[in-house]
LUMZA-859785 format. One record per residue: x, y, z of N, C-alpha, C, O in turn; residue in one letter. Coordinates in steps of 0.02 Angstrom, whole numbers, plus 50000, padded with zeros to 5 digits. Example, Ala and Ser with C-alpha at 12.3 -4.5 7.8 and 13.67 -1.06 7.14 Angstrom:
506604971650390506154977550390506604983550390507124983450423A/506424988850354506844994750357506455000250394506705005750402S/
//
This chain:
493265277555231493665274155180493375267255167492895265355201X/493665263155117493235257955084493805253055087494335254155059X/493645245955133493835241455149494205238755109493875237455059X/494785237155103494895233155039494855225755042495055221954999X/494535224055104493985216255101493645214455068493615209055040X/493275219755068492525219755048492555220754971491995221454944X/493145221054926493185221154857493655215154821494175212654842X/493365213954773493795208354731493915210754668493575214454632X/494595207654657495025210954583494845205354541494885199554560X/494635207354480494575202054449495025204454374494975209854344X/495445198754359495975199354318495675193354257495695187254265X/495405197054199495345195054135495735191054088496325190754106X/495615187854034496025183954002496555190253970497165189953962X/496155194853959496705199553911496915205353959496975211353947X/497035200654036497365205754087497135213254084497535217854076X/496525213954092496055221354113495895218754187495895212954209X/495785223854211495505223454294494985226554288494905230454241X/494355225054352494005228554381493905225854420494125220154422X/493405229154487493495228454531492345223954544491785225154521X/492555220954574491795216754591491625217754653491985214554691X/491005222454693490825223454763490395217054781489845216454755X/490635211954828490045209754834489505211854884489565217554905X/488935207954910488355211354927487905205054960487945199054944X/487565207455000486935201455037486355207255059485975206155106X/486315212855023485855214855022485285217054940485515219954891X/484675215054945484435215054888484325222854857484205223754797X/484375228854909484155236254913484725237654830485315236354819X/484225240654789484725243454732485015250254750484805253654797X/485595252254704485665261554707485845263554662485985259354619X/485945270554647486025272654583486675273254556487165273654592X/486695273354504487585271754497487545275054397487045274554361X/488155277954379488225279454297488655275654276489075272054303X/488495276954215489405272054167489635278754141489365284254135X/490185276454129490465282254080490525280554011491105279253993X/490055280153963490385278753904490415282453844489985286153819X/491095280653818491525281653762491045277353695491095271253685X/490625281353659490355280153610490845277253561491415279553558X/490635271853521491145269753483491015272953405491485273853366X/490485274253391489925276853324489585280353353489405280253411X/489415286053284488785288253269488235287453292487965282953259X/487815289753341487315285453392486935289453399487025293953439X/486175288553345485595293753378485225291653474485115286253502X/485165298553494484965297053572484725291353573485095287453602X/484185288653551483715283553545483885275053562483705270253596X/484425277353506484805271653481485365268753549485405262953569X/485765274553574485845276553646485295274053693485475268553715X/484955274953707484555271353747484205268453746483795268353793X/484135263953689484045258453678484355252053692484065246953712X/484995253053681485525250953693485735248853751486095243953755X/485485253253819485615252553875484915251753921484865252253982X/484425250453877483755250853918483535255953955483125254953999X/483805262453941483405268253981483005272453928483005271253868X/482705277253956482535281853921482815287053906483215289553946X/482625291353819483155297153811483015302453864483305307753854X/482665302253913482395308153965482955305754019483315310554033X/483165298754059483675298054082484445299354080484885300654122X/484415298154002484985299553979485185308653981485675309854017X/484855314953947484785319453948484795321954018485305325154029X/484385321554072484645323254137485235321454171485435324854218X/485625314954146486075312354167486725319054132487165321254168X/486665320354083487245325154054486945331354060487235335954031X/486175333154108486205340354122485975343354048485945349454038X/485815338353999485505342253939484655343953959484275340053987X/484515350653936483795351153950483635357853888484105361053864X/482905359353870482065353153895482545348253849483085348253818X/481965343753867481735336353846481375338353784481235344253788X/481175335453726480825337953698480925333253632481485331953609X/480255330553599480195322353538480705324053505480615320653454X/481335327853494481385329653429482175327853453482625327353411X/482265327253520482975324653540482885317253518483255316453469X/482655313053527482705305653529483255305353443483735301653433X/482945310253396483315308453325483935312753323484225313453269X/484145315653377484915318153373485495314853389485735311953438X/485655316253326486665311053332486875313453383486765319453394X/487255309253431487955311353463488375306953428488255301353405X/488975310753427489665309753368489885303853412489615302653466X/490405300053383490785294253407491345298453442491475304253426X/491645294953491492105299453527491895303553591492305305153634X/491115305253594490965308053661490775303553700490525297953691X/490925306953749490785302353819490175305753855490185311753871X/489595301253868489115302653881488865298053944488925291953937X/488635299953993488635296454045487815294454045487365298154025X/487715286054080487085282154088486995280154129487335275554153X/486415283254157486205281054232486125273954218486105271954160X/486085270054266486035262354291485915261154349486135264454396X/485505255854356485145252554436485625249054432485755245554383X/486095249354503486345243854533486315238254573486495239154631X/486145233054558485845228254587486245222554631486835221854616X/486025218954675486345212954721486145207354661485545206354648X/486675203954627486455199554584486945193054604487545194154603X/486665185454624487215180954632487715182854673488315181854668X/487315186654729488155187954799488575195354758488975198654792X/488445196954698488935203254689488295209754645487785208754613X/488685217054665488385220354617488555222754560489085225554545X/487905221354514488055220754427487155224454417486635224554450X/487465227354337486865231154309486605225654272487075222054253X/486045223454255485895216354208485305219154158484995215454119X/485195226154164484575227054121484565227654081484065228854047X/485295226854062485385230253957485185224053928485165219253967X/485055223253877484965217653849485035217853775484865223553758X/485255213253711485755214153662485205210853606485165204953620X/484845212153557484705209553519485385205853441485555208253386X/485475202453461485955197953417485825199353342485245198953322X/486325201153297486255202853227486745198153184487315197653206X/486535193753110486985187853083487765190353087488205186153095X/487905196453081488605198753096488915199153166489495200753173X/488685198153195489185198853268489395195053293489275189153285X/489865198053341490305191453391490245194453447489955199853452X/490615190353513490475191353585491035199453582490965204053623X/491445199553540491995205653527491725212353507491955217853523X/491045210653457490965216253432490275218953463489955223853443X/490125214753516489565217653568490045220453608489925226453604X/490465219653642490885221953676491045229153664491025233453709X/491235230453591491435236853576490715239653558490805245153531X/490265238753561489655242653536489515245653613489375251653616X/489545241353682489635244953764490085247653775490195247753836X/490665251653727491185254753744491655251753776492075254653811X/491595244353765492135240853827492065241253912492445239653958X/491385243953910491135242753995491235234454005491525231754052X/490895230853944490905223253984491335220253934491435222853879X/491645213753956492075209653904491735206053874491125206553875X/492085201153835491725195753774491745189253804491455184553777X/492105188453868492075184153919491425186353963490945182553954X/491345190253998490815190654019490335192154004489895192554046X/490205193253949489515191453909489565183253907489155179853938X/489905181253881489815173353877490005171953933490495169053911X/490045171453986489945169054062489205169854079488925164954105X/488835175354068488185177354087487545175154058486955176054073X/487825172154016487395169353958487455160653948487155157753903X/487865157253997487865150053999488335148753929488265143353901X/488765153353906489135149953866488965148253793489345145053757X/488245151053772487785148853732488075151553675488345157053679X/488075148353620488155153353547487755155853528487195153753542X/487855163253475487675168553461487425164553421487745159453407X/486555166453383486185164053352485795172253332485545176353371X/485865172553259485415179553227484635180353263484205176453243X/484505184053302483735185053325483815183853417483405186453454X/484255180553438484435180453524484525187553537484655192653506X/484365185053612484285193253651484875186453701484935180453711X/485195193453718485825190853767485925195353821485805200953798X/486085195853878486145198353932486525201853904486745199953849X/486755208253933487375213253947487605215254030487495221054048X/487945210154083488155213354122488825217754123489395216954101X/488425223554167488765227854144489045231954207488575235254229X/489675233154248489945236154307489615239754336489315243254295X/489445241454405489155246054451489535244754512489935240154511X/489465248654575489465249854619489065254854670488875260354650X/488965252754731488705252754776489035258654829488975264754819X/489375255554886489535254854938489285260354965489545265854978X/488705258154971488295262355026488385270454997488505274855039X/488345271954939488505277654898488805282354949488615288254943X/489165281254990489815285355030490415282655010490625277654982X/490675288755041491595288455011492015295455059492035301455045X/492205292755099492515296055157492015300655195492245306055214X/491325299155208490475301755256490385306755207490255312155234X/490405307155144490005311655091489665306855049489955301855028X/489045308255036488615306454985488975306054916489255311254896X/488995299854875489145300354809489085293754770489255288154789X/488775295754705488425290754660489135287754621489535291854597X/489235282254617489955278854568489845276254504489475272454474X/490305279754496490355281354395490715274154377491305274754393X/490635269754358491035264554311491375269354239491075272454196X/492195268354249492525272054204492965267554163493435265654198X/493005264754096493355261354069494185267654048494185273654032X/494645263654055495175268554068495665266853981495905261953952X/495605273053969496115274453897496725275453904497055277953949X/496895272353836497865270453827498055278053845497695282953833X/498705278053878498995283653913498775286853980499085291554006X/498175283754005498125288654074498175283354116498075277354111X/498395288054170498605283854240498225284354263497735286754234X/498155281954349497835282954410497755292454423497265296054415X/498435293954443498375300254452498035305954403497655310454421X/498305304254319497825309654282497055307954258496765311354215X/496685300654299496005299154282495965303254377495455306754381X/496245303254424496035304954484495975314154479495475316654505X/496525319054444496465323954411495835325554371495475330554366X/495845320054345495235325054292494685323654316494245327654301X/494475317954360493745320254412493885324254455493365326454479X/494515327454491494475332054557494375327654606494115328954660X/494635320854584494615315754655495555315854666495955319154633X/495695311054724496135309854733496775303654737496555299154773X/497245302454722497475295954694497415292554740497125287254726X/497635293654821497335289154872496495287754863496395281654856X/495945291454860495365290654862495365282954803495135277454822X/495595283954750495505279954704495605272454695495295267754670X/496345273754736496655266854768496355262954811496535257054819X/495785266354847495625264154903494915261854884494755256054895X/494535265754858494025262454807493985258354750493455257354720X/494585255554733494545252554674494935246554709495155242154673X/495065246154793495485241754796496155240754772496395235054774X/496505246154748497205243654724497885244954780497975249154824X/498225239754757498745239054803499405244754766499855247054800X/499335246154692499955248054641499355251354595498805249654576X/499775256854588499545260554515499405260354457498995264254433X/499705255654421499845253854353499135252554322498855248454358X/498755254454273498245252954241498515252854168499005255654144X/497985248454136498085246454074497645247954033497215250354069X/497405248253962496935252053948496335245053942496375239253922X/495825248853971495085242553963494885241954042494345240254065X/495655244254086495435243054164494685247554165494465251554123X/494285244354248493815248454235493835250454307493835246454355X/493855258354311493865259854375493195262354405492775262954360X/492925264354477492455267154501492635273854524493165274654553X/492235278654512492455286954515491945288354568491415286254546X/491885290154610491615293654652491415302254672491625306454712X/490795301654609490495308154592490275309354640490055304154663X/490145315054686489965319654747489155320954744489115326854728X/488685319054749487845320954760487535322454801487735321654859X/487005324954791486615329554825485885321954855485675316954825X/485785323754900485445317354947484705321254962484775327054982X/484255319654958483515322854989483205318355067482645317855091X/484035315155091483765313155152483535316255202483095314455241X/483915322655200483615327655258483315333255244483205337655286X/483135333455172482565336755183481915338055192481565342455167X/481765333055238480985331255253480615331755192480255336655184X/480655327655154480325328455088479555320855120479655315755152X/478865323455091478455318855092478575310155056478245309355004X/478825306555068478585298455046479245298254977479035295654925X/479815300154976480095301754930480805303654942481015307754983X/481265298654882482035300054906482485300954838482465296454796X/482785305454828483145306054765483895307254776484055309254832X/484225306654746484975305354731485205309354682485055307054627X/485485314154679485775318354632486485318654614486775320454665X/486945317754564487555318154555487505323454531487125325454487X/488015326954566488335334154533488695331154459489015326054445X/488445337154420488385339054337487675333854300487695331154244X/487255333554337486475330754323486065334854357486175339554395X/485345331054328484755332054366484425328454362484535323754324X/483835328854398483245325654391482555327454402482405331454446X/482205325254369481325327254360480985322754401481105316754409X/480455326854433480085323654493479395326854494479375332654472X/478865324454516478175327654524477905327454464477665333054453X/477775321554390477705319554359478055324554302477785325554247X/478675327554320479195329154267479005337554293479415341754273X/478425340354335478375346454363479185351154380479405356354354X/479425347554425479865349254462480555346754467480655341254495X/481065350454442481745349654421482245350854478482225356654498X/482695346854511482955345254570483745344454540483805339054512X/484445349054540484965350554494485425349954594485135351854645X/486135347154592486425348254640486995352654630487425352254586X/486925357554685487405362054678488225360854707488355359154765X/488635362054662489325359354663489755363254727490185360554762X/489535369754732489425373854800489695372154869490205374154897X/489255368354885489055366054946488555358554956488415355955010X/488295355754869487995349754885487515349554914487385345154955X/487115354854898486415354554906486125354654869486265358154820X/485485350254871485165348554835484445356754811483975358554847X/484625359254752484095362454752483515362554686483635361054627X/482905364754713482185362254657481645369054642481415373854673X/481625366154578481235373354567480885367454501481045361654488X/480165373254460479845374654427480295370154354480865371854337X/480095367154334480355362554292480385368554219480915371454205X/479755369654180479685374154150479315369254073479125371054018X/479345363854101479185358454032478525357854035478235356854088X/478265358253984477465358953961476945352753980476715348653942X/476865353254034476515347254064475975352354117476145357554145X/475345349354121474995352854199475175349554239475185343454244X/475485357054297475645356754347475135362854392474765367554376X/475345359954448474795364154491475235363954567475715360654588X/474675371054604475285368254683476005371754671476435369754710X/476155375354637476865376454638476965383954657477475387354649X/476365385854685476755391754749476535389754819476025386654833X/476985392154858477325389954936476365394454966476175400054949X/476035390155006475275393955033475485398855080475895398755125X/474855405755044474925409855082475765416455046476085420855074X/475785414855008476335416654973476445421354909475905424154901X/476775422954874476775424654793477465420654781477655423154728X/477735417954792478355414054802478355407154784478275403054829X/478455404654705478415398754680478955393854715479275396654760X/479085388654706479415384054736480215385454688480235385254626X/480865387054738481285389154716481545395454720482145396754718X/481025400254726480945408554739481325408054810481395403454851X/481565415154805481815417154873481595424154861481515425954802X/481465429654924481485433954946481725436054995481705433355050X/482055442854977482605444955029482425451855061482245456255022X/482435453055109482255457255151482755462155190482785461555251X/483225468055151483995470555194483475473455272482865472955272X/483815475955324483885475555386484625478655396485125477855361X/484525483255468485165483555495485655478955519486255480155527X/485365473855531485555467655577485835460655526486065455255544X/485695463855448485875460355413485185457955341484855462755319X/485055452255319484475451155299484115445055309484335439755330X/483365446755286483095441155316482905436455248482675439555200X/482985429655240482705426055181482265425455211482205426155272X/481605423355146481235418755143481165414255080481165416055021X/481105408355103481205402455048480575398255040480395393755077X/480265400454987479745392554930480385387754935480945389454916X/480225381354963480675376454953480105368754933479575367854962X/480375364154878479905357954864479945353654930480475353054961X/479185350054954479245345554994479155339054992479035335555041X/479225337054925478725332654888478255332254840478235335754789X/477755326454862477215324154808476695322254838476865319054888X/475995322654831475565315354857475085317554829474805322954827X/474975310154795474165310754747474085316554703473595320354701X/474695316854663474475321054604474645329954611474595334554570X/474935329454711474865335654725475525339054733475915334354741X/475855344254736476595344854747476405349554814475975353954822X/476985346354867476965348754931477585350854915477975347854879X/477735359154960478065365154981477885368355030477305368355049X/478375371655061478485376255118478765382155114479035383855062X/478735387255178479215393155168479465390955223479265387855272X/480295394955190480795392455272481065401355255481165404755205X/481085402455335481445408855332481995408855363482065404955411X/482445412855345483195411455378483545418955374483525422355323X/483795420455424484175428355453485045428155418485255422455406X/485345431855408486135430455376486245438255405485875443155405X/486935437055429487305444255435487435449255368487415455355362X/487565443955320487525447455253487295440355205487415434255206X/486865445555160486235443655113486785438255063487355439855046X/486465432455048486835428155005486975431854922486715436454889X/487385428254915487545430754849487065426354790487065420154788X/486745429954750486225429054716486795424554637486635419154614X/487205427254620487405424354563487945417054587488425415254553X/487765414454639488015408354668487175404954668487145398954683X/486655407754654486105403154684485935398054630486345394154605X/485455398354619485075390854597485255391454502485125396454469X/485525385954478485305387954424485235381554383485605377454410X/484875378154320484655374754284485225369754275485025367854220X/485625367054282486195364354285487045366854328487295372454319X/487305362354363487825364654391488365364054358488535359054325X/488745370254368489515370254340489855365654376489645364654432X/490575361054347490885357854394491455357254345491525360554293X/491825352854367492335349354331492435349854255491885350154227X/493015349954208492775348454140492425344754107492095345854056X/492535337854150492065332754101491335332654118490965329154084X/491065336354171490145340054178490075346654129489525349354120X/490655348954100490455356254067490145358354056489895363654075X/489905351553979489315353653948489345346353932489825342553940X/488415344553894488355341153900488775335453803489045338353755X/488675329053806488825326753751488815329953688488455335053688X/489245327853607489495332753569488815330853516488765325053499X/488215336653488487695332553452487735334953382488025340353378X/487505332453318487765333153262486965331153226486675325853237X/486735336353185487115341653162486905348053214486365347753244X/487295353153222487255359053279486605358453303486135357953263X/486485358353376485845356153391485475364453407485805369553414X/484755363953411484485369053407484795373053491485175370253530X/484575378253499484605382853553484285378253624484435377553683X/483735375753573483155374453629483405367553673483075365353720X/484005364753649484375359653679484915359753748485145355153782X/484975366253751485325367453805484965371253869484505375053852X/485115370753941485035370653992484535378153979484705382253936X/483975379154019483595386654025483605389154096483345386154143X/483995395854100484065399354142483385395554211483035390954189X/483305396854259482905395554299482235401054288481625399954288X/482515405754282481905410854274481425410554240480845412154251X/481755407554180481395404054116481055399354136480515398654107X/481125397654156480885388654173480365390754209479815388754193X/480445396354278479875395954316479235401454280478625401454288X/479695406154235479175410654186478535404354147477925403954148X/479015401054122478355395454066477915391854122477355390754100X/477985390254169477575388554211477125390554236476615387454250X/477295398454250477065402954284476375405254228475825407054250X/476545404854149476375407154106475705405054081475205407554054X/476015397054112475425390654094474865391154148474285390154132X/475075393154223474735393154271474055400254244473445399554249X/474325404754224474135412154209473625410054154473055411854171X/473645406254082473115402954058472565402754088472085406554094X/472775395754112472345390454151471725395054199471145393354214X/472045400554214471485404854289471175409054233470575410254239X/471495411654179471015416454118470345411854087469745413254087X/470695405854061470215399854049469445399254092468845399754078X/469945397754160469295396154199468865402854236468485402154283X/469015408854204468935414954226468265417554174467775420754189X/468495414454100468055417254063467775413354029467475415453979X/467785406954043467425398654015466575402254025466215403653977X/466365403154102465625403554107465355410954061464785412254042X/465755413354056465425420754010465515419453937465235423353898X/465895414153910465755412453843465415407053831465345405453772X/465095402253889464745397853889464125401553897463645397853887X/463965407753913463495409853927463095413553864462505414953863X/463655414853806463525419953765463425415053719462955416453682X/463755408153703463225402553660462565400453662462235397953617X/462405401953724461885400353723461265402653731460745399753747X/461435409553716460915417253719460855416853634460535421053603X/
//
């Protein structure tokens, strides 16, 4: 459980709360916002906005492939689309500071405010900024809520969502609709009483998948269940399963060379399982990712015995089911193509597999048509 020492309430001019962790360590971690689009917002424009990339953003909501043609797709005003953020030790507390605001002759500290969905106030933009006036062509800080605490929350791994809270919901139906709990909430957000107001900003404590123990080479990733993430220069796609919270990786399927992606000694790409029935029950064997180094992707086989054979339509798949608000990903306009939503795993490891199958024809019949130019 989470100290309620170690947190400070900070009460706004227009009486909103949130809660401020402070910190004396410089180590960042990963942390999302939740935000409530106020407009019409091509991806781009979206992450622009927040200083990431549309490839961050898209794994963050579990949208996949990636592909140039997302950056110019609307998401409608009204969806809530979640943004990864580095959380940082800034001035004794942790705060996101990387957004940054190019100033336009129309705005005020109010209407930057509502362009971040009300993550940060019009006070704390002008606190962060020395108080300075808005001048057409300034770039102005955006701090913007995060949290930390050691990304645990009762000895489970989990990444914290900054949630700005809407007129009509309480503690209990924002603790409902993550599948958290109203004590958990109280206790992480520091509150002594229930009552929220709309603009409060609470911390949610999304459940993730950790690559601490899996002996992975020189390399540590953080996964929130209803995301993913790309690793091995975008090779290899790493999705946490809502299950049991394990972290699992396979064959990305995105058009990049990759190499190395079956387990040595094998026919078993990274992700593959083979099952073996037995009287005694069955035997796995598992391609599992071990990493990276120098360009190279390291894997293993792990074999493992079960009284009875796992159930195959529980295993791995391109995004995890969870909660309603992971369903699916943000609402995009106009109907986005097919090719925007999540690809079976099979798929993913077929185009790879497909690209690999090239590449050995290529270098199979390069010297016999190099040979016949020059006869």
């Amino acid at each position: 459980m989470i100290s309620l020492c170690s947190l400070i309430i900070i009460v706004g001019v227009v009486e909103t709360k949130s809660t401020i962790e402070p910190c004396n360590s410089t180590k960042p971690c990963p942390s999302l916002l939740s935000y409530l689009l106020p407009w019409d917002s091509m991806l781009s424009e979206i992450a622009t906005r927040f200083n990431v990339n549309v490839s961050d953003i898209m794994a963050a909501n579990s949208a996949f492939p990636i592909t140039p043609s997302c950056d110019s797709e609307i998401v409608r005003a009204g969806s809530t689309v979640k943004i990864p953020a580095t959380c940082e030790c800034m001035d004794g507390i942790r705060r996101s500071v990387s957004a940054v605001y190019r100033v336009e002759a129309s705005d005020t500290l109010e209407s930057i405010s509502e362009a971040f969905g009300g993550l940060v106030s019009a006070d704390q933009i002008r606190s962060v900024n020395n108080g300075v006036p808005l001048l057409d062509g300034d770039v102005v800080v955006i701090p913007l809520p995060c949290s930390c605490m050691k990304n645990k929350n009762n000895g489970r791994r989990v990444v914290y969502m900054s949630y700005v809270v809407q007129k009509g919901e309480t503690l209990e139906s924002v603790a409902t609709f993550f599948g958290t709990t109203l004590s958990d909430l109280e206790s992480v957000n520091g509150l002594g009483q229930t009552t929220l107001l709309p603009g409060d900003i609470l911390y949610i404590p999304i459940p993730a998948c950790s690559s601490a123990t899996l002996n992975w080479y020189n390399e540590k990733l953080m996964v929130p269940n209803g995301s993913y993430a790309l690793t091995a220069t975008n090779c290899i796609k790493c999705t946490c399963s809502p299950h049991d919270l394990k972290m699992q990786c396979f064959p990305s399927g995105m058009h990049v060379p990759c190499y190395n992606l079956r387990c040595k000694g094998s026919n078993l790409a990274i992700g593959d399982q083979h099952l073996e029935y037995s009287n005694a029950g069955c035997n796995v064997t598992q391609c599992v990712y071990r990493g990276h180094k120098g360009g190279k992707i390291l894997s293993s086989l792990i074999n493992s015995s079960y009284l009875q054979c796992p159930d195959n339509s529980s295993g791995a798949k391109c995004w995890p089911t969870s909660a309603p608000y992971f369903a699916g990903p943000f609402v995009l306009s106009p109907s986005p193509s097919p090719t925007l939503f999540p690809l079976p795993v099979s798929e993913a490891a077929l185009m790879t597999r497909a690209y690999d199958y090239e590449r050995r024809l290529l270098l199979l019949f390069f010297p016999m048509i190099l040979l016949c130019l020059l006869m």
